[in-house]
C-alpha positions in Angstrom: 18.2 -113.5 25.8 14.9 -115.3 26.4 14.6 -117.2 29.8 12.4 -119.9 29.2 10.7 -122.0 32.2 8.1 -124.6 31.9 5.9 -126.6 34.5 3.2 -128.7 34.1 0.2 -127.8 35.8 -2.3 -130.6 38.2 -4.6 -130.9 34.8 -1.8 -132.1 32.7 -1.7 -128.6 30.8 1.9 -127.6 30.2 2.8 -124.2 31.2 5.3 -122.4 29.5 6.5 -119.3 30.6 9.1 -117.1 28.5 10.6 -113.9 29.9 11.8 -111.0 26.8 13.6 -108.0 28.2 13.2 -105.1 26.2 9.0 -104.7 26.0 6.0 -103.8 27.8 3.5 -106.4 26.5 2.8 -110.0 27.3 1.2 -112.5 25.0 -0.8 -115.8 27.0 -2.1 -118.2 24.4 -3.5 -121.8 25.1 -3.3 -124.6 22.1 -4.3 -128.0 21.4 -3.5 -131.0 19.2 -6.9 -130.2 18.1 -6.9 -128.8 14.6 -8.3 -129.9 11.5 -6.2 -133.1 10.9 -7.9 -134.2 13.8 -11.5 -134.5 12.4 -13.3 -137.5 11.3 -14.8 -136.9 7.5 -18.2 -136.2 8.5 -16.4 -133.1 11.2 -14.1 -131.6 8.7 -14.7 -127.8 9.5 -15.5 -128.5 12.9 -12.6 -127.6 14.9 -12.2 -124.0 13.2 -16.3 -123.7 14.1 -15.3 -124.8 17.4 -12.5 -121.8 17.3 -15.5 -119.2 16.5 -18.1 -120.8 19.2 -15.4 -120.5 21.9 -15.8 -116.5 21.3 -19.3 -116.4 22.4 -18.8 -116.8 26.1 -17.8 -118.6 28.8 -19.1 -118.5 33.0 -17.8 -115.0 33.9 -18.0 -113.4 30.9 -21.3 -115.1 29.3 -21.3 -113.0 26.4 -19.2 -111.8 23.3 -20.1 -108.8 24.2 -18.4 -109.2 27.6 -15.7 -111.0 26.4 -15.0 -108.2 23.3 -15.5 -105.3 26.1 -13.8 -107.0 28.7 -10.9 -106.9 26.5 -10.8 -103.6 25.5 -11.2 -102.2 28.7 -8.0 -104.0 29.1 -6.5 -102.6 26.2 -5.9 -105.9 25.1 -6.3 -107.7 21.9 -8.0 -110.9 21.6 -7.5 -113.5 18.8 -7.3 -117.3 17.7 -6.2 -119.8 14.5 -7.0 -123.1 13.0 -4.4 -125.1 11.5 -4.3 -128.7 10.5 -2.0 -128.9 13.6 -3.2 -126.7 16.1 -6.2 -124.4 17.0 -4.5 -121.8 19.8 -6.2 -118.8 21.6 -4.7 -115.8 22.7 -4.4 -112.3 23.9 -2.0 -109.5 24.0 -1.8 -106.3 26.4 0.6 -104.5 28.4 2.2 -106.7 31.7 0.2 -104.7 34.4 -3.2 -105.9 32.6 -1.7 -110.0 32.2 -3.8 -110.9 35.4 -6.6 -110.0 34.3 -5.9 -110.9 30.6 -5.8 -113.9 32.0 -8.7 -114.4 33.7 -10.5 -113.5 31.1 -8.5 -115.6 28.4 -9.2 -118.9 30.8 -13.1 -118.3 31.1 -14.0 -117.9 27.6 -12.0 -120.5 26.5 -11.5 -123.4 29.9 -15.6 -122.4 30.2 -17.0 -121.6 27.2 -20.8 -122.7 26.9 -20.9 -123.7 23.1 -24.8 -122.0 23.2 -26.9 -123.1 20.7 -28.3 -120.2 19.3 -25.3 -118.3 19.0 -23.8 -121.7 17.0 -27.4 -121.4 14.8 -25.9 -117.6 13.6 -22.4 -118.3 13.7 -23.3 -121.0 10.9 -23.8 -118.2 8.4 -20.9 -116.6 9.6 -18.4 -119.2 8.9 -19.9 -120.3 5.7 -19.8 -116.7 4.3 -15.7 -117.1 5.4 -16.3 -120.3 3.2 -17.1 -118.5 0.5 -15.1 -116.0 0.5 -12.3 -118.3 0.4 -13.4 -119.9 -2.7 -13.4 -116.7 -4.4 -10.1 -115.9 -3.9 -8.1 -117.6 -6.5 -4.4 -117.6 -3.7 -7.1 -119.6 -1.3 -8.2 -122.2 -3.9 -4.8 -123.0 -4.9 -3.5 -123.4 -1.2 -6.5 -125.7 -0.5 -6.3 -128.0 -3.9 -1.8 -128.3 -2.9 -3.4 -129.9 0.1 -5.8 -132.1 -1.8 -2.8 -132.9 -4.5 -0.5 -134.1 -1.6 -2.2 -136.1 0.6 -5.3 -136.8 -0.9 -8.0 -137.9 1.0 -5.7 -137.9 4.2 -7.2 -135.5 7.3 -4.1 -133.2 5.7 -5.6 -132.8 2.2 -8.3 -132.0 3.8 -9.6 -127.9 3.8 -9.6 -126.6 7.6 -12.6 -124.1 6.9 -14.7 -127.5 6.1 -17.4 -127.8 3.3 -20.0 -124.9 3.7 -22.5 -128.3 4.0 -21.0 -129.7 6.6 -21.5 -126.5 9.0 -25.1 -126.5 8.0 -25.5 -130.3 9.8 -23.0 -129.7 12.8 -25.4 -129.8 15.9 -24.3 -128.2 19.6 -23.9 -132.1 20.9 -21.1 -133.0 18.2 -19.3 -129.7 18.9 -18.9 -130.4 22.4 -18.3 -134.0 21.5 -15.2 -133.1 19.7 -13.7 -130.6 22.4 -14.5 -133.9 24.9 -12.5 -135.9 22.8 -9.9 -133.6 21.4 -9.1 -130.8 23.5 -6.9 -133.2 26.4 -4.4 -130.9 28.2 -1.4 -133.2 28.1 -1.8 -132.6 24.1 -1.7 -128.6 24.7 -0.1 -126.1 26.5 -0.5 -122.7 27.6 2.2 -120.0 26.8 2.9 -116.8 28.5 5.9 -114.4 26.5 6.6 -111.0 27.2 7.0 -108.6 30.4 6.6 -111.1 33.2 7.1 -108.9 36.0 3.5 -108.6 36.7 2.6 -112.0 36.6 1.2 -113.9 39.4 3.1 -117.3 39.4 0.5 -119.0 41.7 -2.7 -117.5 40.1 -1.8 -117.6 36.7 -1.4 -121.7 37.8 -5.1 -121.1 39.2 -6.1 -119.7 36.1 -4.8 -122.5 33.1 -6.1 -124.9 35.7 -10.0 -124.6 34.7 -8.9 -126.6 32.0 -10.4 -129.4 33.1 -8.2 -132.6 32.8 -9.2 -135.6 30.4 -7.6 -138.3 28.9 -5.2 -138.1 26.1 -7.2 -139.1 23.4 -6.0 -141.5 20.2 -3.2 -140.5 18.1 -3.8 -139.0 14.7 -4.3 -140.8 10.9 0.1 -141.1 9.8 0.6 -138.7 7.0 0.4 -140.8 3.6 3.6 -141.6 1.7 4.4 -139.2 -1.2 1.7 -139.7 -4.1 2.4 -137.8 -7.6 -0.9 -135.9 -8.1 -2.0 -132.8 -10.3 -4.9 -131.0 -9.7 -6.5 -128.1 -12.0 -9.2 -126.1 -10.8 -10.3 -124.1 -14.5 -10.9 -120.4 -14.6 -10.6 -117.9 -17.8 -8.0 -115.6 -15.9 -5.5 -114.0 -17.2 -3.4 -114.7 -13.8 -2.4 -118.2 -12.7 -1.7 -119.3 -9.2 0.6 -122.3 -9.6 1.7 -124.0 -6.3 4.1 -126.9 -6.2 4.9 -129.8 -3.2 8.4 -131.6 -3.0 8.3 -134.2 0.4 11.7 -134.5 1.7 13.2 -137.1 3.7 14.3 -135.0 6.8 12.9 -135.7 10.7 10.3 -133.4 11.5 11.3 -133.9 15.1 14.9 -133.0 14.4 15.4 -129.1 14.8 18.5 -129.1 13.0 17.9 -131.0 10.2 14.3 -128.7 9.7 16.8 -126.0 10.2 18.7 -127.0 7.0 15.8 -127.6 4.8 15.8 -123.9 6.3 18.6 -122.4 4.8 17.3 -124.9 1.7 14.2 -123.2 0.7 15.3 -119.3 1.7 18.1 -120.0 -1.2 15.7 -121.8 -3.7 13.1 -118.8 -3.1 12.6 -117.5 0.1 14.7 -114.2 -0.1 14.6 -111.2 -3.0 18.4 -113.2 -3.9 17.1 -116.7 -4.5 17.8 -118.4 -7.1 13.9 -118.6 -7.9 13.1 -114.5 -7.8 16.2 -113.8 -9.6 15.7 -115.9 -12.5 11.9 -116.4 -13.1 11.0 -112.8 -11.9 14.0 -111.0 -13.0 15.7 -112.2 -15.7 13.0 -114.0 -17.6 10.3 -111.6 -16.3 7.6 -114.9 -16.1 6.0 -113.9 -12.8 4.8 -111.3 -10.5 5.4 -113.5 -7.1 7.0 -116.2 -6.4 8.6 -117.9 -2.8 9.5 -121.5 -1.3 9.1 -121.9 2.3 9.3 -125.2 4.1 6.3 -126.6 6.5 7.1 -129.8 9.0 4.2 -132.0 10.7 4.8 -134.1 13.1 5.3 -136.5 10.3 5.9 -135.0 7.1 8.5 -132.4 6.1 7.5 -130.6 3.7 8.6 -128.1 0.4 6.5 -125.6 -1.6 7.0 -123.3 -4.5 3.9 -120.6 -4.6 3.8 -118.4 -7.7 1.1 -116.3 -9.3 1.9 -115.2 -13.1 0.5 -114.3 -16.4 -1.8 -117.4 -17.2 0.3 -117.3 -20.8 3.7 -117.7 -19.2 2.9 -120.1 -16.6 3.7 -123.3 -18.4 7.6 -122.3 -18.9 7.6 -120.7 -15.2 6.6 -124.3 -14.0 9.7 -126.3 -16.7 12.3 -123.6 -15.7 11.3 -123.9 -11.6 12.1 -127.7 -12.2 14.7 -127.5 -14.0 16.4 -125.0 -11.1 15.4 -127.6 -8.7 16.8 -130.5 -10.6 20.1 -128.4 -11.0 20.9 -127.8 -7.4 20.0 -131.5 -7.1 22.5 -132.5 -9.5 24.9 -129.6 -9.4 24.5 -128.5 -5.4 24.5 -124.3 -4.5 27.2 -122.7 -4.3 28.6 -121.6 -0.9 28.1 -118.0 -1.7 24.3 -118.6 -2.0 24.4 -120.8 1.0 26.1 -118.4 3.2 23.3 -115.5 2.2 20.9 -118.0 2.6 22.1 -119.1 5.7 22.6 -115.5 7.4 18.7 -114.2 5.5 17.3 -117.3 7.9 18.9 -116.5 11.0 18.2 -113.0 10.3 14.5 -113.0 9.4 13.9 -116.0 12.6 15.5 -112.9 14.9 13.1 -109.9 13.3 10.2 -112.5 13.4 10.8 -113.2 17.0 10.5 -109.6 18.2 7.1 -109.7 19.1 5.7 -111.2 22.4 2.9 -113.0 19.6 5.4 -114.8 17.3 7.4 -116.5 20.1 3.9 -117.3 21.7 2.8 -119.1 18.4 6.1 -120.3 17.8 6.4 -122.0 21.4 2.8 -123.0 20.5 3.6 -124.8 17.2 6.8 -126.6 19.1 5.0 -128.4 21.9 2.1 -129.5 20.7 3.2 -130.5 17.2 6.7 -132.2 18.0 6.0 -132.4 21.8 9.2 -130.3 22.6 9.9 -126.9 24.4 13.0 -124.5 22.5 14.1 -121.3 23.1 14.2 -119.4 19.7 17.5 -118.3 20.8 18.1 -122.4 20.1 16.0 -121.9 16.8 18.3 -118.8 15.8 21.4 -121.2 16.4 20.6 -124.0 14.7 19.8 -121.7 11.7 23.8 -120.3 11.9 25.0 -123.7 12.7 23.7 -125.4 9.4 26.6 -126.5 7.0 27.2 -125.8 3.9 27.0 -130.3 3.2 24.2 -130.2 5.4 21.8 -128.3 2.6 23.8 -129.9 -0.2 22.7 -133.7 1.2 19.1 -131.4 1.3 19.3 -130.2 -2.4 19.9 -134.0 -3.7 17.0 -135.2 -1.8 14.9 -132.6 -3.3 14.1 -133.7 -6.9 11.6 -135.4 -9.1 8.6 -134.3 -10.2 6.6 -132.5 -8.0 2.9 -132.4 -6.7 1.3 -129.4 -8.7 -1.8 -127.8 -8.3 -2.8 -124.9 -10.3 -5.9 -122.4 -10.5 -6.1 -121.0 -14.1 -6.8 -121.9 -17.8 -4.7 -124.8 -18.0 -5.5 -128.9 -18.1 -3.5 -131.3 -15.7 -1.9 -132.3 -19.5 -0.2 -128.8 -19.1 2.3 -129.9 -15.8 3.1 -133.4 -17.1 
């Protein structure tokens, strides 16, 4: 059992602390309603550049070099991401080094100096991660979903940014951004692990260098669902085909995103869903293929990701419909939802193991959908799900989908 306790610190940062018997290590991680969805048009890229500049030193530690040594004299590993959600730092060591984890965590992150020489190399940095993504045919098709469903949205947006834009991004906007972004109301910091070295009062000392600021304005509503299909063309002999239902559920509603769950492990999340079994198995028409379901804070969302033979991808994408369309019509079976059912809750407990994944998963809670649960609440929401529940799921599921595709094909192809 996970004891979970949560204060808000005198800079409006809330402080989450959650206690896991069973391990020596400690995860603290800080995150802010600050990621990519965030941007204006001309700052797309700008948060994840942020995420890289925030490496280079803070008051204490004024250097990468003392941050990255710092940490593994600690024995610690260091770390961060960029989502369209959140952009979250963190570190992970054994509990008798989480003081000083700590420490060093706050600096180089509360304090960092954003220098301007170190943002003139870490241009060429990023942009070579910019590139690298676009030559990875999996990354192209994740990016162009997120074009196909919300268009020209913040969401549809790519969190890496146009190489062009980190070329213009000046030391003044950077800063300008984690003014106006980074407010502490909008984040939290997250400690998960062995607590029993932790300082209650410093570690409160610590998260406080945050310094306080206004919460800033809200964020651009997600768009309504818009029918879109996107092609990027390549002579392959491999497609990556990705797909995007929107579904009617609350975001903010932990048991209704538990059901759409329990929804998308039976569709394809499991080696026993109905999608692996019949387009990899029987008919053989892929070499991977999964659903999993995403919420915003304002859009729930589910995906079908498949890479194939480029020749067999245009009956993959008819018969992954038509499976859709039946358990809309038809509903699963309670055998299938049972699996499914027990595969969630079962996978949510193995996932949870590690001092990291509740961090991030605490993370992704508060600041998306402003709310603080215990996974052992996520766990039982997943075995509470009914068997009407993902049935009322399955019929709202339906229609043609959003498709996005990376391969020799035409947008004609996924009419």
């Amino acid at each position: 059992m996970i004891e979970l306790h949560d204060t808000v610190l005198d800079n409006g940062l809330p402080l989450v602390q959650l206690a896991m018997p069973g391990t020596r290590a400690v995860t603290l991680l800080v995150a802010f309603d600050a990621g990519a969805r965030t941007e204006r048009p001309e700052e797309n890229g700008m948060a994840h550049f942020l995420e890289h500049m925030v490496f280079k030193g803070g008051e204490k530690y004024a250097t990468y070099r003392d941050v990255n040594e710092t940490a593994e004299r600690l024995g610690a590993q260091l770390n961060a991401y960029t989502s369209h959600d959140v952009v979250a730092f963190h570190v992970t060591c054994r509990a008798e080094a989480v003081m000083d984890a700590a420490d060093l965590l706050t600096d180089f992150v509360a304090r960092a100096r954003v220098d301007g020489d170190e943002l003139d190399r870490e241009r060429g940095v990023v942009i070579q991660e910019i590139n690298r993504s676009d030559d990875a045919p999996a990354s192209v098709a994740g990016k162009l979903l997120d074009r196909a469903a919300f268009g020209e949205h913040p969401l549809g947006r790519p969190v890496l940014g146009p190489a062009e834009h980190l070329e213009s991004f000046s030391r003044e906007a950077v800063v300008a951004f984690r003014e106006r972004r980074w407010a502490p109301a909008r984040g939290g910091a997250f400690v998960a692990g062995d607590l029993s070295s932790v300082d209650g009062a410093r570690i409160g000392e610590l998260f406080g260098r945050f310094p306080a600021r206004s919460e800033q304005d809200g964020v651009e509503p997600a768009p309504d669902f818009e029918r879109r299909i996107l092609v990027t063309e390549r002579e392959t002999n491999q497609s990556h085909l990705r797909l995007h239902w929107r579904t009617a559920i609350d975001p903010a509603d932990l048991a209704q995103r538990a059901a759409l769950g329990v929804y998308a492990t039976l569709l394809g999340g499991s080696m026993g869903s109905r999608l692996f079994d019949e387009i990899r198995e029987q008919r053989g028409l892929c070499y991977a293929i999964r659903s999993a379901s995403h919420a915003h804070a304002d859009a729930s969302i589910l995906e079908v990701a498949s890479g194939l033979d480029s020749s067999k991808c245009e009956e993959a994408y008819r018969r992954i419909r038509e499976i859709v369309a039946d358990l809309a019509d038809n509903g699963p079976h309670e055998e299938e939802i049972e699996r499914a059912r027990a595969y969630a809750a079962g996978s949510t407990v193995l996932a949870l193991e590690g001092t990291n994944a509740v961090a991030r998963r605490a993370a992704s809670q508060k600041v998306t959908f402003g709310e603080i649960t215990s996974p052992e609440e996520a766990i039982g929401a997943l075995d509470a799900v009914t068997s009407e529940q993902v049935r009322e799921i399955a019929r709202g599921v339906s229609g043609a989908p959003t498709v996005a595709c990376v391969g020799p094909h035409a947008a004609a192809d996924f009419e």
